[in-house]
N, C-alpha and C positions, 0 to 999 in steps of 0.2 A: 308453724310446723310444716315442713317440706322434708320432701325426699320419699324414698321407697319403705314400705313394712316390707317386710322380710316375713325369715321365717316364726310359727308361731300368730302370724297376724290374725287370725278368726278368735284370737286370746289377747287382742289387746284391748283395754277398756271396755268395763263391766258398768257402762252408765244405764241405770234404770231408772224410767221415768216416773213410777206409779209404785210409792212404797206400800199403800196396800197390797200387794201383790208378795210381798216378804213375810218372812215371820210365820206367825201362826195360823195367817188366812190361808198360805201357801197350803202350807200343811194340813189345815183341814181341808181343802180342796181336793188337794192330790189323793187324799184318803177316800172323797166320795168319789173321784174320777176310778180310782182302783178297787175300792172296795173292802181295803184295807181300813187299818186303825191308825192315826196321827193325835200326835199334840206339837206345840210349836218347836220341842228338842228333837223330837224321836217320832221314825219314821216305819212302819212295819214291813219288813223288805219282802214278804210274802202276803198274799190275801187269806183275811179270815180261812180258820176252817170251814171247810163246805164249800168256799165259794170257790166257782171256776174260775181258772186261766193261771196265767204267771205275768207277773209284775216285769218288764226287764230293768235293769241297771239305767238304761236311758231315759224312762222316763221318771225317776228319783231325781238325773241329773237337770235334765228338762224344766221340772218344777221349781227347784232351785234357782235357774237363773233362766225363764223361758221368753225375755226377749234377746239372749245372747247365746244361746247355747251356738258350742261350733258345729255341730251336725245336724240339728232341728232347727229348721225356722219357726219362727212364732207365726202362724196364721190364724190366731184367734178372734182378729176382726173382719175376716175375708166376706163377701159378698156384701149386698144390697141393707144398708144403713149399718153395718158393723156385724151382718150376719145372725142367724139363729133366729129370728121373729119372723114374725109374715108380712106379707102385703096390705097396704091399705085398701080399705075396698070402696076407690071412689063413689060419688052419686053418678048414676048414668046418665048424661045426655043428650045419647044419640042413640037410633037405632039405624041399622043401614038398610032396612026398607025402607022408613021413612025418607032415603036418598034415592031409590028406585032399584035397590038391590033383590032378586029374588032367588029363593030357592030350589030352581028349577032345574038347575045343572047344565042348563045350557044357554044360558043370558049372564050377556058378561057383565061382573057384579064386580070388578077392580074397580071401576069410574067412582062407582055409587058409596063403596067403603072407604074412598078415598074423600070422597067428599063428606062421608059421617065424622072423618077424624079429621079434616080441615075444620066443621065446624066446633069440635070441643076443641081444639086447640085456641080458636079463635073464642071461645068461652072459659080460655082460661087453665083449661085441663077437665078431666071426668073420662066415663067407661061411655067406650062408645059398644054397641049389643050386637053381637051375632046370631038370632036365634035356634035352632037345631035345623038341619039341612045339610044340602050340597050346593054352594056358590061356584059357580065358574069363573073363574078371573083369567084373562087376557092381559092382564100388565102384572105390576110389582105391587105391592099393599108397602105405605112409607108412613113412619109414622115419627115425625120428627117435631114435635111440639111436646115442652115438657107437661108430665102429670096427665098424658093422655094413655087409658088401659085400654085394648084390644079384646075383650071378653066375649068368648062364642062362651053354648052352654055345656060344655065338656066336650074333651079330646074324641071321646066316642061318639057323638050327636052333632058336635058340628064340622064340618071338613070345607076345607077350602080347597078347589081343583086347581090347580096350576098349568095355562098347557103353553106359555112359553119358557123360551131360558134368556137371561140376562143378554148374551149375546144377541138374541134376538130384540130385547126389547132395548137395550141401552148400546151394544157395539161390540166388536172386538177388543178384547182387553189386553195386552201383551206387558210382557213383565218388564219391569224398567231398567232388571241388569242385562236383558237381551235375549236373543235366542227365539224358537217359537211357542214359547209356551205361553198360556192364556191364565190369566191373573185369577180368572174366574172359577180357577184349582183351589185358589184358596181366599177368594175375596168376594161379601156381597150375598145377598140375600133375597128370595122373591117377599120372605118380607124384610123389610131393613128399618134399624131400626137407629137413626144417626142424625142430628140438628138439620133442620132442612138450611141453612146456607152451605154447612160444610156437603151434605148432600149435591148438591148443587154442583159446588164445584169441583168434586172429585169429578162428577158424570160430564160435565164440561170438559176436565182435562180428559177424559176415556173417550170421549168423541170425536176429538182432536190432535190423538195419541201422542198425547205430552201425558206419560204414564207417571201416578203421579205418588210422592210421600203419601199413605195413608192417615196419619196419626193425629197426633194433636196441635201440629204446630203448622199445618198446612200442606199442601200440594207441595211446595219447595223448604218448609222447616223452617219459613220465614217468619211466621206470622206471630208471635210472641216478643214481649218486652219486657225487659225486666223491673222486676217491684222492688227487689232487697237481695245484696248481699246478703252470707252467711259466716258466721265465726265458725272454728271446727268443731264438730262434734263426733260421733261415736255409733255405729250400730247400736238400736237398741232404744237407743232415746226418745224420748216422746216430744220433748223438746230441743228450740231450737234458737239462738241469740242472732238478731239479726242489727243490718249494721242501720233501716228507718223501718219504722214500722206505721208511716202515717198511711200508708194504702194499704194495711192488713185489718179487718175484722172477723172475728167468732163467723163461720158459715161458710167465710169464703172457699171456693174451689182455686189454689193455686197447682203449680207444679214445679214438682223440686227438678233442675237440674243440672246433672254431674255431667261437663265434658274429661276427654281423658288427656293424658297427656302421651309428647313425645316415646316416652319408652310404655304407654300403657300399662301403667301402673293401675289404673281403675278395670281395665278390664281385668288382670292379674288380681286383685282384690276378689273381683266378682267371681274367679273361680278357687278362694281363698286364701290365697299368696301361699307365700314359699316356693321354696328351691323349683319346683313342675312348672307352673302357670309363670313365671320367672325366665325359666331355660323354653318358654313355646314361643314359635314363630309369629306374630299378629299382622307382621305389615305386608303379609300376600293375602289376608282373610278379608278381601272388601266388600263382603256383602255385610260379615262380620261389622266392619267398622262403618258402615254406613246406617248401622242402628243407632250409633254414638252419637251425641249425648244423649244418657240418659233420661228419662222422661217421667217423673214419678205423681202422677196428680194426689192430692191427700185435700181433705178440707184442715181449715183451720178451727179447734177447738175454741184457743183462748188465745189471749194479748195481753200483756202484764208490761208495759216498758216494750221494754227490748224484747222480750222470752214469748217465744211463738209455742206454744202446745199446738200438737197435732192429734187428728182422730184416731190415728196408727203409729206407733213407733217408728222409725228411722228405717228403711232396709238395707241401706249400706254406712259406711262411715262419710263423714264430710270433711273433706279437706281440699286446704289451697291450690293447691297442684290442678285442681278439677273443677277451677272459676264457678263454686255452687255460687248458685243463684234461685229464687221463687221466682216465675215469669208469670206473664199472663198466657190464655191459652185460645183456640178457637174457642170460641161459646159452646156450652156442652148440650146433650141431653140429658135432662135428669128426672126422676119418679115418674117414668112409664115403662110401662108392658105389656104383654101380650100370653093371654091366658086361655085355657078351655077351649084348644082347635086342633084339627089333624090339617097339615098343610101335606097334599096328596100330589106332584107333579103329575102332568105326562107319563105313562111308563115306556124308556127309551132306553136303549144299550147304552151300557155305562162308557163312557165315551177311552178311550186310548189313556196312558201316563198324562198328566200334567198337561191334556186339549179336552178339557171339561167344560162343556158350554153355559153351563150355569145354570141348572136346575138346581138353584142351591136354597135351602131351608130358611131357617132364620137368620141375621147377621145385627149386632151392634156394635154399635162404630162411632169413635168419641162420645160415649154414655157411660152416665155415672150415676149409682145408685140406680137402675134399670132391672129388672127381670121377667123372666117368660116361667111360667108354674102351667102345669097339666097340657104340654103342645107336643106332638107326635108329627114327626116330617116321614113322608114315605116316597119311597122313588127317587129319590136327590141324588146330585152329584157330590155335595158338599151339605152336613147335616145341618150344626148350630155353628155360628163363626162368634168368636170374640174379637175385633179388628182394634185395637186402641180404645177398649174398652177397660173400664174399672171401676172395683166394689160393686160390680152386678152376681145377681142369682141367679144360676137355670137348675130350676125346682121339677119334680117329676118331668123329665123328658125324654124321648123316645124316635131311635135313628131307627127304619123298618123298609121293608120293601126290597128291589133286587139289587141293592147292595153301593157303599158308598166309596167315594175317596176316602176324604176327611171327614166320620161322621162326626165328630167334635175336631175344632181350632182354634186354639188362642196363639196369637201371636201381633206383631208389628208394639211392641210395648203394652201388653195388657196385661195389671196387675189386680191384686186382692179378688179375685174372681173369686167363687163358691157354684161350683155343680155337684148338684146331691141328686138321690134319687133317679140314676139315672141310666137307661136301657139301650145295648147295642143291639137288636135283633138277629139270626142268622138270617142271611139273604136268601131270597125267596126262587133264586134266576142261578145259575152257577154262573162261575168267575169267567167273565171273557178275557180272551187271551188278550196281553197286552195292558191291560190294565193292575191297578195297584191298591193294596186295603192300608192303610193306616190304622187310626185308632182313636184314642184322646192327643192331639196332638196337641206340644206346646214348643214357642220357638222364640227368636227374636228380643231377647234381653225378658224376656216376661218373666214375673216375678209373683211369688207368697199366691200362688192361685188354690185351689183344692178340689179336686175329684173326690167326692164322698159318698158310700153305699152306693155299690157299681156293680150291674149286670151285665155285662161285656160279652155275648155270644160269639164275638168274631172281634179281630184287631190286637192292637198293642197299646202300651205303653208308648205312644210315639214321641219323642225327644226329634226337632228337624233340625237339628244344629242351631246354628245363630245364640247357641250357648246364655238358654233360660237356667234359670237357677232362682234357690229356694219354695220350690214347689210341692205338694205334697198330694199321694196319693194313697188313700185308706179307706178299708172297708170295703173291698170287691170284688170280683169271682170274674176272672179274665179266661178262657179259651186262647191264647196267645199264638196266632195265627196271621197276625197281621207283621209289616215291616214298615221300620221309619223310613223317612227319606234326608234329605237336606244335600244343598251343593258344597264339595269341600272349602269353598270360599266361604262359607257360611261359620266355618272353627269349630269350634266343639261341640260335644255334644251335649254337654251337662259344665253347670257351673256349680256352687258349693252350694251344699243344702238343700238337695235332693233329698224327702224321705219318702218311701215304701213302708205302709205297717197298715199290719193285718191283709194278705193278697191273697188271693185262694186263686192258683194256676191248674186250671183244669187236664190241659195238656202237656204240662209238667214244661214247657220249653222256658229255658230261663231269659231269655235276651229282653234286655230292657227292664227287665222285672229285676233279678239280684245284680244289684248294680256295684256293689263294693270294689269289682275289677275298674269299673270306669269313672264313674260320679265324686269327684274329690271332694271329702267334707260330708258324705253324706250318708244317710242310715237304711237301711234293710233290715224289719224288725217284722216276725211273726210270718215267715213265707215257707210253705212248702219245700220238699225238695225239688228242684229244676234241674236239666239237663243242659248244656248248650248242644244246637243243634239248628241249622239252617242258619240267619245271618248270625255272624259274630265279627264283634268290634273288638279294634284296642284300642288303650288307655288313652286320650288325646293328652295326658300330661307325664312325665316320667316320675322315676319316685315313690317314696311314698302318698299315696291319696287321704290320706288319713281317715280311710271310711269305716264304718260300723257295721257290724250284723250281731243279732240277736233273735234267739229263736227261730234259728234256721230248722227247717223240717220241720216245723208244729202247721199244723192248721186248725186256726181261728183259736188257737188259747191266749193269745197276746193279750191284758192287760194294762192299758185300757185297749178298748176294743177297736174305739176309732180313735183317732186321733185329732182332729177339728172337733169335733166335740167336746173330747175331754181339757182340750185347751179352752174352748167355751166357757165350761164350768172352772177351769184355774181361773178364770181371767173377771168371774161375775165377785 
């Protein structure tokens, strides 16, 4: 199979991998998700009497086919082991007194924390203890050994003080497309949380400013072999026919990936083909094409022969034109965290645009299966980072203090993510001149991630270009005050399969939030009335966008209410 899809392409093949999910499980799912009444024919297009909200049209359609739908992505397996459950709660190990850490506020306790969580690493994994205080750390807290947890005794009782920043402690970081701007805008962590070789050698090339690929496959994108060809398959599929499967087993962490071709055809997919994404310009977008090939880690399910099942459905199509392949990857981090801490910086003037020195919160980077539950960063320049992170949690967290760039970033390929529960604070300092508020930002081919129950005092919606898609954000109460960023080499702003449902805009400003002007393929469901007003964009593709809205002007009657949940419950 070669050549272009055309138009209609987010409609071609309906391969579903998981026929429970058909029929009459559908239907009774969809009926608890909504509240309604089903059996396997007949569908109730309203909720019982009595019960609040309205059902829309989309999610009737959704349920029906909810790993192909063309405007919803399926992120019912997003975060940390397929999302919805909690954390295991290691045996502890370590405490960091027992390493000479104290909570006196003024003894630097980075040495002593780092060496509690050198030794559960070196035991294998377990929780290493923070007890209630105030620790002073002079360096970075790294916690790159899998199955190692971080556990102070709550976000309120224990606080880590932070009094330098990244540049101080590791270098000048400069961006690798040029210019003066410090990587440290958007990259890196005081605590970080990413395999100590690949650690290693990022902070290697940062010292010796050979600025470096982030992601999974190395400093230069070399570092990966291939294991198997793929036959073509289909968005959607949970399965996948490979051409040896003697180096695949049930567990393993590979990574699918799509190069594109000459006329970019895969990225034209990824903003759901047709006539727009077709008639756009891609070969001036080189920040754009320097994310390419895409990068998809999934574990392996199962091995039958040839037929690879996967943990997550497909999220693009697979075809020849786009030399798929499974590779191998740098060695990952997987089953640690960092729980029950306020990570407090220095309090410092939020630094100029995009020359942030790096007081930045928490950061993970090539981790899989990883998350942070009940951690508060205050003072930062940069809140929680996702770096080439995937299938991680960040469970009650909280951006505070006098105010951030990025208080949330995913980006450099980071997929299946899940942030629920999750708080922007108003800043505490007013805005210094010169500087810039973002928001939840996502960028850089990132995919299927989810913002869920969102207290957003300040910020946006932030899309930085580099044209993420299928992501979804539901269940939140935004103050929209913030603006994206991204460099026009970076392309678009939105790829297919953006949804918005359920937003409650406080200050009624629509940008970024009703996206049906911009976001091709994707849905705007249960939002307010908005205004445009302050930045406004236009479409990056011509045409029709084939976008969705429903339940414009209601707030909070949408049906289901969130949306990563009620896929949760379709998908059990």
């Amino acid at each position: 199979m070669t050549g272009k899809y055309r138009h209609g392409d987010e409609h071609r093949g309906a391969g579903i991998g998981r026929r429970g999910l058909l029929g009459g499980a559908i239907a009774v799912a969809a009926a608890a998700a909504t509240g309604g009444t089903a059996t396997a024919a007949t569908r109730t297009e309203r909720p019982e009497p009595g019960a609040a909200g309205q059902v829309p049209a989309l999610w009737h359609e959704f349920a029906r086919t909810p790993f192909t739908h063309p405007q919803i992505p399926y992120v019912g397996r997003a975060g940390y082991r397929g999302g919805g459950g909690g954390f295991p709660r290691r045996p502890a190990v370590a405490d960091v007194r027992a390493h000479g850490a104290v909570a006196d506020g003024t003894t630097d306790c980075a040495p002593a924390i780092n060496r509690a969580i050198a030794a559960a690493g070196r035991a294998g994994g377990g929780t290493v203890l923070i007890p209630p205080g105030t620790y002073r750390i002079d360096g970075l807290i790294r916690i790159g050994y899998d199955n190692v947890v971080l556990r102070g005794a709550g976000s309120a009782r224990t606080t880590l003080h932070a009094t330098r920043s990244l540049t101080e402690l590791i270098g000048v970081y400069g961006s690798r497309y040029g210019g003066d701007k410090s990587s440290w805008s958007w990259a890196g962590g005081l605590i970080w949380l990413a395999p100590n070789a690949r650690w290693d050698s990022l902070t290697t090339a940062i010292k010796a400013k050979a600025w470096p690929f982030e992601g999974w496959t190395g400093n230069k994108r070399d570092e990966w072999e291939t294991l198997t060809v793929l036959a073509p398959a289909t968005r959607g599929s949970w399965s996948v026919t490979v051409a040896d499967a003697s180096r695949l087993k049930a567990g393993r962490l590979v990574l699918l990936r799509l190069a594109d071709d000459a006329d970019h055809t895969l990225l034209e997919h990824m903003a759901g083909g047709g006539p727009g994404p077709e008639a756009y310009y891609w070969d001036d977008k080189t920040k754009l094409t320097s994310y390419v090939p895409y990068e998809w880690p999934v574990r392996i399910a199962r091995v039958q022969g040839k037929k690879v099942t996967l943990e997550r459905p497909l999220p693009l199509d697979v075809r020849p034109e786009w030399d798929p392949r499974l590779t191998t990857h740098v060695e990952p981090l997987t089953g640690s965290g960092v729980e029950g801490l306020t990570l407090e910086a220095v309090e410092t003037p939020q630094s100029p645009h995009l020359l942030d020195k790096g007081y930045n919160g928490v950061a993970l980077q090539c981790a899989y299966d990883c998350w942070v539950d009940d951690v508060t960063v205050r003072h930062v320049d940069n809140g929680f980072g996702l770096v080439a992170a995937s299938s991680c949690t960040l469970r009650r967290t909280r951006v505070a203090g006098r105010g951030s760039h990025h208080p949330y970033f995913c980006r450099e390929g980071s997929h299946d993510n899940l942030v629920e529960d999750f708080t922007i604070e108003q800043r505490t300092v007013p805005t210094p001149a010169g500087t810039q508020l973002h928001g939840i930002n996502v960028e850089g081919l990132s995919s299927h991630n989810v913002w869920s129950r969102g207290d957003m005092r300040m910020g946006t919606f932030d899309s930085h270009r580099g044209m993420p898609f299928a992501n979804v954000r539901t269940d939140i109460t935004v103050d929209n005050n913030g603006r994206h960023g991204g460099d026009a080499s970076a392309g678009p702003l939105f790829g297919a399969r953006f949804t918005h449902w359920n937003v409650r805009v406080t200050n009624g400003r629509a940008g970024l939030m009703k996206i049906d002007g911009l976001a091709p393929w994707s849905a705007t469901v249960g939002l307010n009335e908005v205004t445009e007003f302050d930045q406004i964009d236009v479409p990056d593709f011509s045409g029709d966008l084939h976008a969705r809205v429903e339940l414009y002007g209601t707030t909070d009657v949408v049906r289901p209410r969130n949306l990563y949940e009620a896929q949760r419950e379709l998908s059990r």
